[in-house]
N, C-alpha and C positions, 0 to 999 in steps of 0.2 A: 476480532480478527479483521485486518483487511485485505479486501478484497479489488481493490483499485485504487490508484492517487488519489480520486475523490474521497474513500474511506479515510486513508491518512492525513487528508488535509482535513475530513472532518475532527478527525481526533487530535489534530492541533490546535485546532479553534478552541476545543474543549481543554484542553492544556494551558490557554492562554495566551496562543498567536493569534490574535485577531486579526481578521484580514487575511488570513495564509489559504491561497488557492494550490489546484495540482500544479500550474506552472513552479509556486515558490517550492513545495516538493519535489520536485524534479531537478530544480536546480539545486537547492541547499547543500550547504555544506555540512549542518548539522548531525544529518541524514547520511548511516552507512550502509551502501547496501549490499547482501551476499547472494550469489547465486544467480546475479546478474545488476539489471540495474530498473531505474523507475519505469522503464518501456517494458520488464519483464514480468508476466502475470502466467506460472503454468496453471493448465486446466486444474481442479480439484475432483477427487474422487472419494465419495464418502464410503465407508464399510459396507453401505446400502448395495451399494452401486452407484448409486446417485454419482451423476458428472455435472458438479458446478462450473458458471463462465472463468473462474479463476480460483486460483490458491492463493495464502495470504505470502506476503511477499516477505523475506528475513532481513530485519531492518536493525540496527542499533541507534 
């Protein structure tokens, strides 16, 4: 899951875009995003209760 731009830039890297920072995630076109957009990260809440800094963002 990610949990910030940096998470999905890392998971591109490992995909095979080398070189892909959060700026090139934020802008791409490849990148669809639901339920807002790359600025959007709501809090996460585990069953626990636990309250993580974010939730994973819904991406195609």
């Amino acid at each position: 899951m990610a949990y910030s731009l940096h998470d999905v830039a890392v998971f591109l890297r490992y995909a095979g875009l080398v070189g892909w920072d959060e700026l090139d995630v934020a802008e791409s076109d490849i990148i669809e995003w639901h339920g807002g957009g790359p600025e959007v990260w709501p809090r996460r809440v585990c069953p626990n209760g636990w309250v993580g800094p974010g939730g994973p963002a819904s991406l195609v």
